[in-house]
mmCIF file as gemmi writes it, N, C-alpha and C atoms, coordinates in Angstrom:
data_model
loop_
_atom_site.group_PDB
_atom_site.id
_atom_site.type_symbol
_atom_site.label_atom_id
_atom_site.label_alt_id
_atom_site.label_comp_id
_atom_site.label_asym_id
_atom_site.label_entity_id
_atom_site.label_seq_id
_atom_site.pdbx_PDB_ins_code
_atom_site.Cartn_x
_atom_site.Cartn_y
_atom_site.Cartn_z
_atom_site.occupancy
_atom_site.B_iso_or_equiv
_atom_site.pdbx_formal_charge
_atom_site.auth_seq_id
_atom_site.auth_asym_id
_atom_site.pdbx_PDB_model_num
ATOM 1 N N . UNK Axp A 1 ? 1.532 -21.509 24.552 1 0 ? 1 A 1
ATOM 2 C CA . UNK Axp A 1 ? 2.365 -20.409 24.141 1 0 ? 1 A 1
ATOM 3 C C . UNK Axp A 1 ? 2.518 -19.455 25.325 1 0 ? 1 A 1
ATOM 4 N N . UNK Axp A 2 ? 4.024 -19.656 25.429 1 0 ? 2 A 1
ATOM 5 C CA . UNK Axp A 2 ? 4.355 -17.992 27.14 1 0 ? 2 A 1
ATOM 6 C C . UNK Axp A 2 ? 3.787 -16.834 26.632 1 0 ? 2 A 1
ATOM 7 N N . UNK Axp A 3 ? 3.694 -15.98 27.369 1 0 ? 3 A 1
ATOM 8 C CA . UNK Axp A 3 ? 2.641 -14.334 26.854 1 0 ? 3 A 1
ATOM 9 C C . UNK Axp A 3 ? 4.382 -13.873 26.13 1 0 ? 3 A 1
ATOM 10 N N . UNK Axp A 4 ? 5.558 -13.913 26.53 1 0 ? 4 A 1
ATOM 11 C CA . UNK Axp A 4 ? 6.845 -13.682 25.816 1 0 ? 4 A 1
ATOM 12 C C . UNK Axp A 4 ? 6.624 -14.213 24.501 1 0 ? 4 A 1
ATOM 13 N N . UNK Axp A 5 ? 5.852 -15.169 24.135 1 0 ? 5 A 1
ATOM 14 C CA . UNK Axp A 5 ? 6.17 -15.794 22.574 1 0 ? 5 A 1
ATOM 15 C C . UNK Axp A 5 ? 4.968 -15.405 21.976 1 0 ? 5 A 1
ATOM 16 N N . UNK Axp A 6 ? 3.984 -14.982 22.935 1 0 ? 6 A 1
ATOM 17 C CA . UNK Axp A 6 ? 2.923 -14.248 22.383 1 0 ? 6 A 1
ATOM 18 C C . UNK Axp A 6 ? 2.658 -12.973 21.543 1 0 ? 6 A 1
ATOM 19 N N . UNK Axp A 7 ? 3.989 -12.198 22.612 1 0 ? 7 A 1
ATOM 20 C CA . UNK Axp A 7 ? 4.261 -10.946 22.65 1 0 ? 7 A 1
ATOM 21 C C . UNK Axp A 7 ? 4.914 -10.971 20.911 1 0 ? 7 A 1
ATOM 22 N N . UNK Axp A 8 ? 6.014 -11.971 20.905 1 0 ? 8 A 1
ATOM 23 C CA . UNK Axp A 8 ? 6.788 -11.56 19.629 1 0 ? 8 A 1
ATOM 24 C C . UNK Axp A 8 ? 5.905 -12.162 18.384 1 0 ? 8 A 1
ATOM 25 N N . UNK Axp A 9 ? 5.134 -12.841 18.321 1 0 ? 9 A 1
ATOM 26 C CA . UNK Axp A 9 ? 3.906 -13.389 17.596 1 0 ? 9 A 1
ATOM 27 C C . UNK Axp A 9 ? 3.003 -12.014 16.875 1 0 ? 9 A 1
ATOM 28 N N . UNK Axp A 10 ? 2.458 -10.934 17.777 1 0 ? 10 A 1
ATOM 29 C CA . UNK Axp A 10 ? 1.927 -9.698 17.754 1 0 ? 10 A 1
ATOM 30 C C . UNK Axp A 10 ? 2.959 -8.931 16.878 1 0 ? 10 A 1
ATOM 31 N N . UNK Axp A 11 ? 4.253 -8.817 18.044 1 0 ? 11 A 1
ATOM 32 C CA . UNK Axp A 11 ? 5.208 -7.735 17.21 1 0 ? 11 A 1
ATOM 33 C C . UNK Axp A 11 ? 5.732 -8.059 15.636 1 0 ? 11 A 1
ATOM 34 N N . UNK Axp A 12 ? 5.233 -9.279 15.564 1 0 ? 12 A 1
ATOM 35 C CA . UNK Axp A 12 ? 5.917 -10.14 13.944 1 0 ? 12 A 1
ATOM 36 C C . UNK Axp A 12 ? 4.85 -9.451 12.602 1 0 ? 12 A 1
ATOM 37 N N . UNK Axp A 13 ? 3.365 -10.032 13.344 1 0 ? 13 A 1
ATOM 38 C CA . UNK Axp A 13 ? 2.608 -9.305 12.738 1 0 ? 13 A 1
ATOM 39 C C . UNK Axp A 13 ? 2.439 -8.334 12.62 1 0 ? 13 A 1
ATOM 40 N N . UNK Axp A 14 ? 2.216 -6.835 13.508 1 0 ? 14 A 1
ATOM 41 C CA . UNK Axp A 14 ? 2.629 -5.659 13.363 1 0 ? 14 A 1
ATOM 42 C C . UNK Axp A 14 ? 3.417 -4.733 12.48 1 0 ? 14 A 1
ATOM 43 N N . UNK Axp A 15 ? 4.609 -5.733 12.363 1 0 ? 15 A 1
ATOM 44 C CA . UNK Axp A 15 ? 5.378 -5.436 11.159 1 0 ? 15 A 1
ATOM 45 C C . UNK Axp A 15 ? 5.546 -5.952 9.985 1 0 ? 15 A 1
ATOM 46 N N . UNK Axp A 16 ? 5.026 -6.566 9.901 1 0 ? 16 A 1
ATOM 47 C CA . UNK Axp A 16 ? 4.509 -7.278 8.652 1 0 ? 16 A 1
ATOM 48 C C . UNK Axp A 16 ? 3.272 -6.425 8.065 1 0 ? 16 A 1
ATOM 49 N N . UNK Axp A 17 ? 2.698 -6.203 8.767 1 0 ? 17 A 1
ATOM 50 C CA . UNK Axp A 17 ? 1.189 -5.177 8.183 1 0 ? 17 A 1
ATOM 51 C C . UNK Axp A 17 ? 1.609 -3.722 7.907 1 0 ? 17 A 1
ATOM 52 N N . UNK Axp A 18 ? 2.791 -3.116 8.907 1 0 ? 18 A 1
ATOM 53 C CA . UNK Axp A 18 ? 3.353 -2.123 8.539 1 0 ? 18 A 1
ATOM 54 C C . UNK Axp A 18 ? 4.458 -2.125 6.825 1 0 ? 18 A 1
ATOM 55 N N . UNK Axp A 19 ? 4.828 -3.07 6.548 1 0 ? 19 A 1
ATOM 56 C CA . UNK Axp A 19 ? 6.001 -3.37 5.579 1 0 ? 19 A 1
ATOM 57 C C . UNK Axp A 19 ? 4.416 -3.558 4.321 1 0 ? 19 A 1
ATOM 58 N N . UNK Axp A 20 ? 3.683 -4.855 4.461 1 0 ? 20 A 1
ATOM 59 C CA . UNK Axp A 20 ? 2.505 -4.542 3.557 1 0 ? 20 A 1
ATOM 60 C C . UNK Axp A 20 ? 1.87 -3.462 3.211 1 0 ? 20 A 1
ATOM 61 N N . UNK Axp A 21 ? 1.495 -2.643 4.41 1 0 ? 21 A 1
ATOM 62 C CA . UNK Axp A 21 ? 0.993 -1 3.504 1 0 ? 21 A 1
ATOM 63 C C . UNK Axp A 21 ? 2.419 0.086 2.927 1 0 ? 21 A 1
ATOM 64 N N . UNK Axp A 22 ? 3.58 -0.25 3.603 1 0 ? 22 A 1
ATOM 65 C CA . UNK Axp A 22 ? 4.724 0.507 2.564 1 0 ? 22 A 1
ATOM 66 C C . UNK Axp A 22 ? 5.03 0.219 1.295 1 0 ? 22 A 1
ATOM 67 N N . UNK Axp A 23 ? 4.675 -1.413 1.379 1 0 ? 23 A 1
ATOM 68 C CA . UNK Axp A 23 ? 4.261 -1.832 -0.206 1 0 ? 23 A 1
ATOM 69 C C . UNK Axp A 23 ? 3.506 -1.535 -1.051 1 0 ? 23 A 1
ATOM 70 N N . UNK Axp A 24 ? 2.257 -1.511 -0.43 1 0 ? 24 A 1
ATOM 71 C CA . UNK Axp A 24 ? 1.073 -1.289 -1.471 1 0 ? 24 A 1
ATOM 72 C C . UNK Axp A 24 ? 1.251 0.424 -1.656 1 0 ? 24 A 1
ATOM 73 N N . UNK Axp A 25 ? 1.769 0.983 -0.81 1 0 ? 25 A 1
ATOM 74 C CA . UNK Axp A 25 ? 1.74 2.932 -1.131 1 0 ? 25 A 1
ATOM 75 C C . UNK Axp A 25 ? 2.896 2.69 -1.808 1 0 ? 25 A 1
ATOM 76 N N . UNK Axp A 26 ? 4.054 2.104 -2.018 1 0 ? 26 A 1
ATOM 77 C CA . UNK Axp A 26 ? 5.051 2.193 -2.94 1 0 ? 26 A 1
ATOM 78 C C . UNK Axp A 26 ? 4.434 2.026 -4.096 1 0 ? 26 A 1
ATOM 79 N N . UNK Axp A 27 ? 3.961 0.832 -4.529 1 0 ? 27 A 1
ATOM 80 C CA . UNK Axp A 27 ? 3.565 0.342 -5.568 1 0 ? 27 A 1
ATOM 81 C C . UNK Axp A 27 ? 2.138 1.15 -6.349 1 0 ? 27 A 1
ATOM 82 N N . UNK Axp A 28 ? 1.373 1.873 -5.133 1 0 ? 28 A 1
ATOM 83 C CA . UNK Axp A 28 ? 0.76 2.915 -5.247 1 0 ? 28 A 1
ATOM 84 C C . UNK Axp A 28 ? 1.022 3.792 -6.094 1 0 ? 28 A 1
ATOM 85 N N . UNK Axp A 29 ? 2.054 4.154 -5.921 1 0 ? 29 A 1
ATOM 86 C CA . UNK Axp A 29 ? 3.015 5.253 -6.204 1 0 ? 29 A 1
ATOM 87 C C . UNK Axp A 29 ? 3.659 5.531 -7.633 1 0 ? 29 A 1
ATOM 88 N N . UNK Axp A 30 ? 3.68 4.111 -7.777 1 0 ? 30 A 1
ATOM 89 C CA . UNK Axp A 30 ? 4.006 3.892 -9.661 1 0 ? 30 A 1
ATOM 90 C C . UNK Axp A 30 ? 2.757 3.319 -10.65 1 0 ? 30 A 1
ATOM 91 N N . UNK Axp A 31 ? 1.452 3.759 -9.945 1 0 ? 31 A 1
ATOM 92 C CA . UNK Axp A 31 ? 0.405 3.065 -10.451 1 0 ? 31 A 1
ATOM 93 C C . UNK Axp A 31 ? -0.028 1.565 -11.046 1 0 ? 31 A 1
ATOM 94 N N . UNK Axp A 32 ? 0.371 0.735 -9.472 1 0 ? 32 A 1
ATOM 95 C CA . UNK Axp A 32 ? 0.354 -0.139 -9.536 1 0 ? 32 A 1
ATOM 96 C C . UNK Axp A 32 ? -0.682 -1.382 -8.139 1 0 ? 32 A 1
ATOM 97 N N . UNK Axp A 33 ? -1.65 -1.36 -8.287 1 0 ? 33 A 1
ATOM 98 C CA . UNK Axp A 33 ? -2.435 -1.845 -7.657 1 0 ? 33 A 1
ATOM 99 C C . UNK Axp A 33 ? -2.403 -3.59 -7.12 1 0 ? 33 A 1
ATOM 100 N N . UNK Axp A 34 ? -2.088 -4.511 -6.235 1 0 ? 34 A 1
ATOM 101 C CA . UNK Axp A 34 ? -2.094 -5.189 -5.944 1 0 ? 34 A 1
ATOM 102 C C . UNK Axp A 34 ? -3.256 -5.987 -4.793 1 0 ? 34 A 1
ATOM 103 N N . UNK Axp A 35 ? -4.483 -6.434 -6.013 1 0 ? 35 A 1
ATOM 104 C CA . UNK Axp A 35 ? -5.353 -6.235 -4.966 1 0 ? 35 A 1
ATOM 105 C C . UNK Axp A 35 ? -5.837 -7.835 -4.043 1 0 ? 35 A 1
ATOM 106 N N . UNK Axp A 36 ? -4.714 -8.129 -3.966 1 0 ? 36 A 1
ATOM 107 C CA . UNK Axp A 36 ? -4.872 -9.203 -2.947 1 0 ? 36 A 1
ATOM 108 C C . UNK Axp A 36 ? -3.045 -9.156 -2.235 1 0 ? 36 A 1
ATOM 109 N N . UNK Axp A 37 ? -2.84 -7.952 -1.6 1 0 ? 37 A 1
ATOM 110 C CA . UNK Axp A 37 ? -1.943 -8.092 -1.273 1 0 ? 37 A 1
ATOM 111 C C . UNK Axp A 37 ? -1.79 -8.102 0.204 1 0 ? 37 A 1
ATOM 112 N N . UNK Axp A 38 ? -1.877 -8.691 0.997 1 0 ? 38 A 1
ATOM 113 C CA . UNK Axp A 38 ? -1.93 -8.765 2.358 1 0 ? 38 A 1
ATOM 114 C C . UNK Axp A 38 ? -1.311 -9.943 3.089 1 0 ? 38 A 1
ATOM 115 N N . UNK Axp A 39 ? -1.224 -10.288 4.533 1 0 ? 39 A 1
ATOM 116 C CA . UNK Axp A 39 ? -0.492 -11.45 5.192 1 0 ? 39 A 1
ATOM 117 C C . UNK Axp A 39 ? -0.675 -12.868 4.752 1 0 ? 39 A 1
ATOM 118 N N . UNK Axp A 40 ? -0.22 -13.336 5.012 1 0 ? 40 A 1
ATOM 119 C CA . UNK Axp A 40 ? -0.357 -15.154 4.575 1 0 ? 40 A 1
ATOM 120 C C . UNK Axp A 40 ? -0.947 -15.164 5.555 1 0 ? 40 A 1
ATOM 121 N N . UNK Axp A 41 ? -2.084 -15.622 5.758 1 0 ? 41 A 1
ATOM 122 C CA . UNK Axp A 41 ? -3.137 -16.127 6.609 1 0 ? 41 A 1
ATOM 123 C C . UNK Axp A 41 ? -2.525 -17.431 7.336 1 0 ? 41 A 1
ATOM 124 N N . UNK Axp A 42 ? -2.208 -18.129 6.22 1 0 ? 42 A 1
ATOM 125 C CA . UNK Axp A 42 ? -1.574 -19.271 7.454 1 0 ? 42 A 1
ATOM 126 C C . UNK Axp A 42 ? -0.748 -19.213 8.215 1 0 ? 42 A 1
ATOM 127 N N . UNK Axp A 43 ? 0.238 -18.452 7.914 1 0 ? 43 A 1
ATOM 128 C CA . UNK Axp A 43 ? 1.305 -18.248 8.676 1 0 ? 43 A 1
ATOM 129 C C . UNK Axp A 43 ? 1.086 -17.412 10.171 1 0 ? 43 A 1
ATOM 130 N N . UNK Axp A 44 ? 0.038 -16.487 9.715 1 0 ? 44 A 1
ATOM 131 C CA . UNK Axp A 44 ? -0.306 -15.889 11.062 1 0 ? 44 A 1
ATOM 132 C C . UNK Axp A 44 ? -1.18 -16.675 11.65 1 0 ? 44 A 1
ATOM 133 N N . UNK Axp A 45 ? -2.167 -17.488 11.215 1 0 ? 45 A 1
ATOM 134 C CA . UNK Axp A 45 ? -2.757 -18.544 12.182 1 0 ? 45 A 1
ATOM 135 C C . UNK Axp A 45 ? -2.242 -19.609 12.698 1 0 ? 45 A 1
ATOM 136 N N . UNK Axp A 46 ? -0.908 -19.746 12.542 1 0 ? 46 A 1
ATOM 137 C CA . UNK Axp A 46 ? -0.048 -21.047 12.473 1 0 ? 46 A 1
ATOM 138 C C . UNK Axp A 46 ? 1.042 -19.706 13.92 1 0 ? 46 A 1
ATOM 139 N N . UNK Axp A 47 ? 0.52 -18.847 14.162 1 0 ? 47 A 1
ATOM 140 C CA . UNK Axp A 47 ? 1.02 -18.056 14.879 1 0 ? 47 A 1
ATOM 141 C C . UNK Axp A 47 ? 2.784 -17.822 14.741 1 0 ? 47 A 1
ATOM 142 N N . UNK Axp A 48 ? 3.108 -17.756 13.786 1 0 ? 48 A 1
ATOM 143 C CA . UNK Axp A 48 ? 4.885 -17.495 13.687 1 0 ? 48 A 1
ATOM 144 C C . UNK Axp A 48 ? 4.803 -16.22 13.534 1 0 ? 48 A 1
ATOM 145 N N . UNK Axp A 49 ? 6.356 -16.157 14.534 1 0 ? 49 A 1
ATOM 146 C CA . UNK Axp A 49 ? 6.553 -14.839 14.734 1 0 ? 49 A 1
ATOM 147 C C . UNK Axp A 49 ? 7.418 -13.947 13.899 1 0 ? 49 A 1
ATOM 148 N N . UNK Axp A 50 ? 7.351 -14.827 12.261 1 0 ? 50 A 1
ATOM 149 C CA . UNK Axp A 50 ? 8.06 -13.702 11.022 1 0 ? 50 A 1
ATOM 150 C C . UNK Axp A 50 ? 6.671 -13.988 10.046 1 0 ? 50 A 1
ATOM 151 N N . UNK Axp A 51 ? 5.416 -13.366 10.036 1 0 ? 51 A 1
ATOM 152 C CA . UNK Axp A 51 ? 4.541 -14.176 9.076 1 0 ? 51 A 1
ATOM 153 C C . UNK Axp A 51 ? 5.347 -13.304 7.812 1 0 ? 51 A 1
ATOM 154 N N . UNK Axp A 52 ? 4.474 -14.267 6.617 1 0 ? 52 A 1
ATOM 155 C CA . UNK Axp A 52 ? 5.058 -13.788 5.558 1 0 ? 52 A 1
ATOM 156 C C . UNK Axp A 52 ? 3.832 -13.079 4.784 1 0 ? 52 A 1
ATOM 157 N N . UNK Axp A 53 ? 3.916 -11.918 3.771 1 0 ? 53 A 1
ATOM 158 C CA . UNK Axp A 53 ? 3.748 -10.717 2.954 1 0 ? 53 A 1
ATOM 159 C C . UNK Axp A 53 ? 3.318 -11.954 1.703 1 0 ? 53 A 1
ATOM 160 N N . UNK Axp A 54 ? 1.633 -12.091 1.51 1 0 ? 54 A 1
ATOM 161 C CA . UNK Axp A 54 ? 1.457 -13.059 0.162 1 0 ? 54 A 1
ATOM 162 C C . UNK Axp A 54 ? 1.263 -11.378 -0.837 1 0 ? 54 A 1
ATOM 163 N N . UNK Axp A 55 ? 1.709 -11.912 -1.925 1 0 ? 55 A 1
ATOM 164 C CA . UNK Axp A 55 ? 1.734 -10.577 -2.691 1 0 ? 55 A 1
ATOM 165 C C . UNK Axp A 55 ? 0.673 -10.942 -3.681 1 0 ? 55 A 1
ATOM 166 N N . UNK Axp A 56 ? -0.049 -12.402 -3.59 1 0 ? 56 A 1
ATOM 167 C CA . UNK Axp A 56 ? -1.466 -12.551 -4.698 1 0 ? 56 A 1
ATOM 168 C C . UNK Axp A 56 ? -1.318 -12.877 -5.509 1 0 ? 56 A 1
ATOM 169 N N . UNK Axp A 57 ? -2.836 -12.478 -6.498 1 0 ? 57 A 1
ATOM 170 C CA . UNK Axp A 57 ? -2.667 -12.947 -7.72 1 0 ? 57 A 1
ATOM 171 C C . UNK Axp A 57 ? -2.648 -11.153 -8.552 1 0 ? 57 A 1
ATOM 172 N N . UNK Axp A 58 ? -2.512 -11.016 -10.058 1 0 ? 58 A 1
ATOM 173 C CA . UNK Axp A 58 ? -3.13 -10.221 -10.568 1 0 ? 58 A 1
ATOM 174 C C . UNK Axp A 58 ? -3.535 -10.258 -11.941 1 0 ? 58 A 1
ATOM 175 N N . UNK Axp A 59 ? -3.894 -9.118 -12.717 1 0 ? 59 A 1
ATOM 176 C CA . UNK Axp A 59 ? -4.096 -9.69 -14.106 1 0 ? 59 A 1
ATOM 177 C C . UNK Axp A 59 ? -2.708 -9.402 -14.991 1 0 ? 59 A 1
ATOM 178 N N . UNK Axp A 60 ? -2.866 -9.769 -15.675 1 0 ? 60 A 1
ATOM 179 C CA . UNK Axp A 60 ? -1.914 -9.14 -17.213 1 0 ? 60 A 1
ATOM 180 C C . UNK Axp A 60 ? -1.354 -7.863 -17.15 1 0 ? 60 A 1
ATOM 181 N N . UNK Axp A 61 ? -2.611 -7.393 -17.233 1 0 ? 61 A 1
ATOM 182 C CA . UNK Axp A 61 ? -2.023 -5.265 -17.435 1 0 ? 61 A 1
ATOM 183 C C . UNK Axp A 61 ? -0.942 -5.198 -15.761 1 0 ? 61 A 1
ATOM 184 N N . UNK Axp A 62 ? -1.336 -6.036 -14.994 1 0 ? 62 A 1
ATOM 185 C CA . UNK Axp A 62 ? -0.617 -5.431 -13.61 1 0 ? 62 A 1
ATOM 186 C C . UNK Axp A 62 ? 0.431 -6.206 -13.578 1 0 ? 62 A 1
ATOM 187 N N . UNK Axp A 63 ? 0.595 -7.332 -14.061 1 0 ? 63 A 1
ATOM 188 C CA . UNK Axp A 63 ? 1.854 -7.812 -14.247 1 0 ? 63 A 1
ATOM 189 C C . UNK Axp A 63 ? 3.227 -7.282 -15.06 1 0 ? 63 A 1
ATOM 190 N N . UNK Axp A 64 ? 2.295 -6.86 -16.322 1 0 ? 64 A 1
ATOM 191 C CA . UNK Axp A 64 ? 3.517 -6.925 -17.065 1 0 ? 64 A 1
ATOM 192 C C . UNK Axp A 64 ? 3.68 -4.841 -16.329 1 0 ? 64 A 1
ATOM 193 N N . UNK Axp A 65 ? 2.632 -4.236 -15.815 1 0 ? 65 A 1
ATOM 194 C CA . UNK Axp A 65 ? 3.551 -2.878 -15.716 1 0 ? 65 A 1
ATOM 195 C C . UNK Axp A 65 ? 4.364 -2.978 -14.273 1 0 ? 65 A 1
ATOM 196 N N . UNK Axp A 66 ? 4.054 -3.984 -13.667 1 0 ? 66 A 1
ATOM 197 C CA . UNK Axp A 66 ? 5.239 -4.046 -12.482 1 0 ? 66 A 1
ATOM 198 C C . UNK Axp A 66 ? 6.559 -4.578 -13.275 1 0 ? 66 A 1
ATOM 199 N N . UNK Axp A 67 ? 6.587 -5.626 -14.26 1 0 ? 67 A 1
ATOM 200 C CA . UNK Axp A 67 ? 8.237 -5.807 -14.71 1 0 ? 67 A 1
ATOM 201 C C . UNK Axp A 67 ? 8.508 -4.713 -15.391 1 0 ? 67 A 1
ATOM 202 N N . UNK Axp A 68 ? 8.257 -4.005 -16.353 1 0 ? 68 A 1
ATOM 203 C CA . UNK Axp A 68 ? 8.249 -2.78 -16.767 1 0 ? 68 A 1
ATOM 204 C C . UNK Axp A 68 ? 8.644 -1.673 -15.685 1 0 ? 68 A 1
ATOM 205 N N . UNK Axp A 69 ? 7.677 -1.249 -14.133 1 0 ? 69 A 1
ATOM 206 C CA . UNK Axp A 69 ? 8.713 -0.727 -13.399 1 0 ? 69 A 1
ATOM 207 C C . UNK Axp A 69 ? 9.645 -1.401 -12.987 1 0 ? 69 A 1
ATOM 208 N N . UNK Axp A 70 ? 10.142 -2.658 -12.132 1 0 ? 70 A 1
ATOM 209 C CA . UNK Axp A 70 ? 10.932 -3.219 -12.173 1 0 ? 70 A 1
ATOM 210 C C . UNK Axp A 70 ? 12.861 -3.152 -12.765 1 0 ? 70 A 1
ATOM 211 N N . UNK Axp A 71 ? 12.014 -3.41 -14.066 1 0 ? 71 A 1
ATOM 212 C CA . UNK Axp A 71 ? 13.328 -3.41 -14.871 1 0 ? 71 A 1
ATOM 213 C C . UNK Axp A 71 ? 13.588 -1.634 -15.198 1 0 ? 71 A 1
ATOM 214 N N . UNK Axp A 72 ? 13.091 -0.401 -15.362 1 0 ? 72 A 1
ATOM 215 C CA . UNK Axp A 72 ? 13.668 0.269 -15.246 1 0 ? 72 A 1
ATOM 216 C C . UNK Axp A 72 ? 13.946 0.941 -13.534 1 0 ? 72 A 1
ATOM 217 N N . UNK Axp A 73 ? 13.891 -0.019 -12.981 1 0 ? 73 A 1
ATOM 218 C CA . UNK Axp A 73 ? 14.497 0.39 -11.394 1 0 ? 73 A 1
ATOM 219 C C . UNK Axp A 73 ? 15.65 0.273 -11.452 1 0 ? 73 A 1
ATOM 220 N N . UNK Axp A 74 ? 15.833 -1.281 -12.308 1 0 ? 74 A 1
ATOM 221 C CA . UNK Axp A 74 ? 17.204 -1.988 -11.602 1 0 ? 74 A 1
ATOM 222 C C . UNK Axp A 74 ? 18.049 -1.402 -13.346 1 0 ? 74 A 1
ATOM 223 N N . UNK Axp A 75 ? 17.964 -0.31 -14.365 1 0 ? 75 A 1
ATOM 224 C CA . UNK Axp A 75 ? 18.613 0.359 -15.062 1 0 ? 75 A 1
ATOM 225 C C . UNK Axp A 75 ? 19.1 1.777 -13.853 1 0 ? 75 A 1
ATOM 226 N N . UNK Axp A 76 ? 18.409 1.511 -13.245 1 0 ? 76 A 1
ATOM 227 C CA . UNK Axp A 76 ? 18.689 3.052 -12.558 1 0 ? 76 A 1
ATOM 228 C C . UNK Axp A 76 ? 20.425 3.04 -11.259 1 0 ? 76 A 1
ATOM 229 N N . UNK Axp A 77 ? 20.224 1.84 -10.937 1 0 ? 77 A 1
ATOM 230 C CA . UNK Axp A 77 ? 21.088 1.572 -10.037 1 0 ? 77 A 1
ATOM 231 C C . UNK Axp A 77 ? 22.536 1.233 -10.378 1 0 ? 77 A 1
């Protein structure tokens, strides 16, 4: 790997960890806890330079109050 493909490897992740905590403080925000919400591990060990945002597992109560916010988001628009 060139230190150039290295470089955008870093900057991929970077923003990906930045977009994950705007998530979790969004979702914060409507009292909604996601507690395995962080990078796809493989993807960043597989070093690509868009990793992807695993959003987890959760229980019941956190499921159904995210479609609940959800669906009155998309009444709002």
């Amino acid at each position: 790997m060139t230190d150039k493909e290295l470089e955008a490897v870093m900057d991929g992740i970077q923003q990906a960890e930045a977009v994950r905590e705007e998530l979790g403080m969004a979702l914060a925000g409507v009292g909604i806890t996601l507690p395995s919400l962080a990078l796809d591990v493989p993807m960043v060990a597989a070093c690509h330079a868009v990793p992807l945002i695993d959003l987890g597992r959760c229980n019941l109560a956190t499921a159904r109050k995210l479609a609940t916010v959800l669906r009155a988001a998309g009444t709002t628009r």
